[in-house]
N, C-alpha and C positions, 0 to 999 in steps of 0.2 A: 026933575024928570028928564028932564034936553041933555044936563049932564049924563045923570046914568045912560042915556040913551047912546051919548057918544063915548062912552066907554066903551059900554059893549059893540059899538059897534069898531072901537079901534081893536080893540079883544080879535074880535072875528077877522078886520084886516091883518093883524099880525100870524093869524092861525093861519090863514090862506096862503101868505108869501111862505111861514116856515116849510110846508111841504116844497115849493120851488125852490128853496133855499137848499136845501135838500138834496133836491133831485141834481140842482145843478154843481154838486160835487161827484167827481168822477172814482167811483173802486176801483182798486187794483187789489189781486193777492196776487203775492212772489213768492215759492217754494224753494228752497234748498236743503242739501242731504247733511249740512257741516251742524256743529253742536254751535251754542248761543258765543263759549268763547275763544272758538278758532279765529284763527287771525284773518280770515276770509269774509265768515258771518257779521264781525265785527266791522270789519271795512264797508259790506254792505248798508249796515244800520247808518254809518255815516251818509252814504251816498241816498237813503233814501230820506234823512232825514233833510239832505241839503235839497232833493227833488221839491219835499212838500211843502218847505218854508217859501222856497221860488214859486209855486203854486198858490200859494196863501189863499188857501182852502177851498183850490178848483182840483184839489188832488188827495185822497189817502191813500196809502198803501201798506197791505199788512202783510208781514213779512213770516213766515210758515216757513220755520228753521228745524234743522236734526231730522229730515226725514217725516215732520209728523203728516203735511199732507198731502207730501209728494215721495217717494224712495227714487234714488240719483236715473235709476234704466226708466222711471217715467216721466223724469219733468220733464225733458226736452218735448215730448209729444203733449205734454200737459201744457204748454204756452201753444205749443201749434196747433191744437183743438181748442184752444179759451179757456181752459178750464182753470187757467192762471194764465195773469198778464206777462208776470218778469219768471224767470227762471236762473238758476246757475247750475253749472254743470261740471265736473271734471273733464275735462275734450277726450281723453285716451279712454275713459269708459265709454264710448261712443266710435271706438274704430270699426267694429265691425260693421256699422254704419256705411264711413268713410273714412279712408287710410289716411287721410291728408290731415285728420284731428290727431291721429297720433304721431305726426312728427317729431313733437318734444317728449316721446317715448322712446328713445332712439338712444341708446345708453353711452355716454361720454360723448354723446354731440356737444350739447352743453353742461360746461363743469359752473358756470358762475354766473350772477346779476348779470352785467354788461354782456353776455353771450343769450341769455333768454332773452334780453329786451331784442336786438338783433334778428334773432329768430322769429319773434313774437310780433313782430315789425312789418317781416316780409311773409310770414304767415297769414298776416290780417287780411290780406284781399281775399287771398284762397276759401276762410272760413266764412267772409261776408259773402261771395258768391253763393255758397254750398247756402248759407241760409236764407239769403234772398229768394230763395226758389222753392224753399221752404216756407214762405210769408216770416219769417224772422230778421230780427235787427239786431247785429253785434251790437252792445254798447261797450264793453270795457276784456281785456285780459291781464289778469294777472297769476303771475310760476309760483309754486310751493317752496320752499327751503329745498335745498338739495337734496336727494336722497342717500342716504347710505347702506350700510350693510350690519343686520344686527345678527348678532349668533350667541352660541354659550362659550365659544374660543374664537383667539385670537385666528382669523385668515389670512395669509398672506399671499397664497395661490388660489385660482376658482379649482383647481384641482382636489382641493380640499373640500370644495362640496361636492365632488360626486358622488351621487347615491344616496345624497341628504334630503328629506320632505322639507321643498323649499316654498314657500308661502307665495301665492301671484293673486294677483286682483284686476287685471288687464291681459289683453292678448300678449301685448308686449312682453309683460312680465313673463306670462306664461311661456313665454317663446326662447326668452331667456334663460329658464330652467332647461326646458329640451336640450340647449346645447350645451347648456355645461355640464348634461349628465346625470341632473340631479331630479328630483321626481314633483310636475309641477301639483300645489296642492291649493287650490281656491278656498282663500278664506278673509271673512270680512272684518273689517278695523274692531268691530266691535264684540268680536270671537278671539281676537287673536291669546290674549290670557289664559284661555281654555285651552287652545291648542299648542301653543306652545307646553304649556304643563302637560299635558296627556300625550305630548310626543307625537301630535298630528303632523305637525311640522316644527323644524329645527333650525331655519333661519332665513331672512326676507329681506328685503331692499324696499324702504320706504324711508321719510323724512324726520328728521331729529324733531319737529312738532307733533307727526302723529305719532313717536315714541312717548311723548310727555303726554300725548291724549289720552293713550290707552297704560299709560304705566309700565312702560318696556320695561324698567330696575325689576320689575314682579317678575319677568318672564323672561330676559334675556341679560347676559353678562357681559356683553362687548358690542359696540358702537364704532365702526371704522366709518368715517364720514370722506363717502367717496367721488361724490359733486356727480350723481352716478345719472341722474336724472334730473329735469326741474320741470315737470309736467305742469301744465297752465290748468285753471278754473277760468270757463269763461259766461260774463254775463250777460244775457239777452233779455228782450220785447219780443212780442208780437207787433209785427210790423201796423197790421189793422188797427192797432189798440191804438199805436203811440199815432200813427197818421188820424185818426179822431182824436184826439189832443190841439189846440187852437197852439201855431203855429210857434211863437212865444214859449210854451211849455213845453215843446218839442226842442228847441234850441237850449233851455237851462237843463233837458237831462242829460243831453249829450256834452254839455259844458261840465255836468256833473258824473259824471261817465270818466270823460276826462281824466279831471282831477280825481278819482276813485283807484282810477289805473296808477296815477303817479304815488298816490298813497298806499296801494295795496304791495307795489314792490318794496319802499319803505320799510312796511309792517311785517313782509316778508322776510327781508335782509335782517330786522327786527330781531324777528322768531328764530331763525336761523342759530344766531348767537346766542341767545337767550336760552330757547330750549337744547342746545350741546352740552352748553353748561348745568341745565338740571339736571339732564341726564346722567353728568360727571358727579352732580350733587349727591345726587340719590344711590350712589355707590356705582354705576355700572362703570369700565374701565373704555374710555373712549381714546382709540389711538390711529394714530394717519396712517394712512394703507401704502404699503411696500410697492416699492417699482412693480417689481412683478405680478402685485394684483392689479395695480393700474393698466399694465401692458397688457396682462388677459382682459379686461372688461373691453378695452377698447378695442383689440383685436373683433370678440366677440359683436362690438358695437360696428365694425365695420362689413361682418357678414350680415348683419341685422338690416343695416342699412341700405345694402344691393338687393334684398327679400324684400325691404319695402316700396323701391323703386319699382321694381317688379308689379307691385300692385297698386302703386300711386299714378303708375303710367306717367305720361308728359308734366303733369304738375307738378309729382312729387320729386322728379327729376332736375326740374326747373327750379325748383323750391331748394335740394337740397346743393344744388351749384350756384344758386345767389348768395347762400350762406356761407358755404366754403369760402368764391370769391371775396366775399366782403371781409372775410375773417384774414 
């Protein structure tokens, strides 16, 4: 009888601490707009799996990938209300915001790795300001594969798009079609097959990865890889969240943050080469772009740039003369 008695009564102590046991792990959910195996998503799976092991089980975090339950125009305000902890973002979906996120929308600022990290470097104070005021916490940035130029011919001049339904997904972009003439036509990565066949639009400036995402070989015949842009994804906290977090666990995600940043360009440079190459795979004809298209974009990129100054004010001023200098 004294046995069973202390059985059940260890029964019941173990029932009692499992609720605290419980309690005393922290949730987080983390939104992002990218599919399970874009080289972003994937980068993050690593970083949060290095968070929870460093946590060892004062931490989960479940990570809410492709849009399902957040879309890219709400997560940022989805971490800044709670309604998610982490978020990720593309920064130039967020210019109309503030101008200072689409710096690296800035077309032939930066043509390569070693020019985004630079960029990306002297941009970071600016972005951690803008979010601190916002209760957010930069942890990590990392650029996309360069962007290029896809169409159904060869270009060699921007003169050849005018008047063409050119594909934009940002201000930037959109601003870029105005001036070269051609007609801007908003449509999303995951339209673009549709619209390309139906002749919505006829040609776009985006990255040899989301060419491989959405199956450019289906929709477009030529690939000029123009180093035309390297727009950043950047990932954040809510400040509130990570500041209740015991002190220790606050230090390994920023340690993991880190190391996420130095992995993500990596997987970028990665993609880069990897997906040019499928794209050449899979029949499309990818070929380097003529002096003269390079001298028009960057022409283009040089009026782009005094229009953004214009609206970035002192920062973006500031911003884009550390970068010059340094280069």
């Amino acid at each position: 009888m004294t046995l069973h008695r202390r059985a059940l009564l260890g029964a019941a102590g173990l029932a009692a601490l499992a609720p605290a046991t419980a309690r005393a792990q922290t949730r987080w959910q983390m939104a992002t707009a990218y599919a399970d195996g874009n080289l972003h998503t994937r980068n993050i799976r690593s970083f949060l799996q290095e968070v929870e092991q460093a946590a060892n089980g004062r931490l989960s975090i479940q990570l809410h990938s492709n849009g399902a339950l957040l879309r890219m125009p709400e997560i940022k305000r989805g971490v800044q209300t709670g309604q998610v902890q982490l978020g990720e973002i593309l920064l130039t979906a967020y210019a109309n915001e503030d101008p200072l996120f689409d710096a690296d929308a800035l077309p032939q600022l930066v043509t390569n790795f070693q020019q985004a990290k630079r960029l990306s470097d002297l941009q970071k104070p600016f972005i951690e300001a803008r979010f601190a005021r916002q209760g957010l916490s930069l942890l990590y940035m990392v650029p996309w594969p360069a962007a290029g130029l896809y169409a159904q011919q060869v270009v060699t001049s921007l003169e050849q798009l005018r008047g063409s339904r050119f594909r934009t997904y940002s201000p930037m972009t959109n601003r870029f079609a105005q001036l070269i003439g051609a007609q801007p036509t908003l449509v999303q990565s995951a339209e673009l097959a549709q619209a390309f066949a139906t002749g919505v639009v006829q040609a776009q400036v985006t990255s040899a990865a989301t060419g491989v995402d959405t199956q450019a070989w289906d929709y477009a015949r030529v690939f000029t890889p123009l180093g035309f842009t390297m727009t950043k994804n950047a990932v954040f906290v809510s400040r509130r969240a990570l500041e209740g977090l015991p002190r220790d666990l606050q230090e390994a995600i920023r340690a993991a943050a880190a190391r996420a940043e130095q992995r993500g360009y990596e997987l970028s440079e990665a993609a880069q080469r990897e997906t040019e190459a499928t794209l050449a795979a899979r029949g499309m004809q990818v070929t380097q772009p003529s002096q003269q298209l390079l001298d028009d974009c960057a022409r283009v990129g040089r009026t782009m740039a005094d229009e953004w100054v214009q609206r970035a004010g002192d920062d973006g001023r500031r911003l884009l003369e550390q970068y010059r200098a340094a280069g």
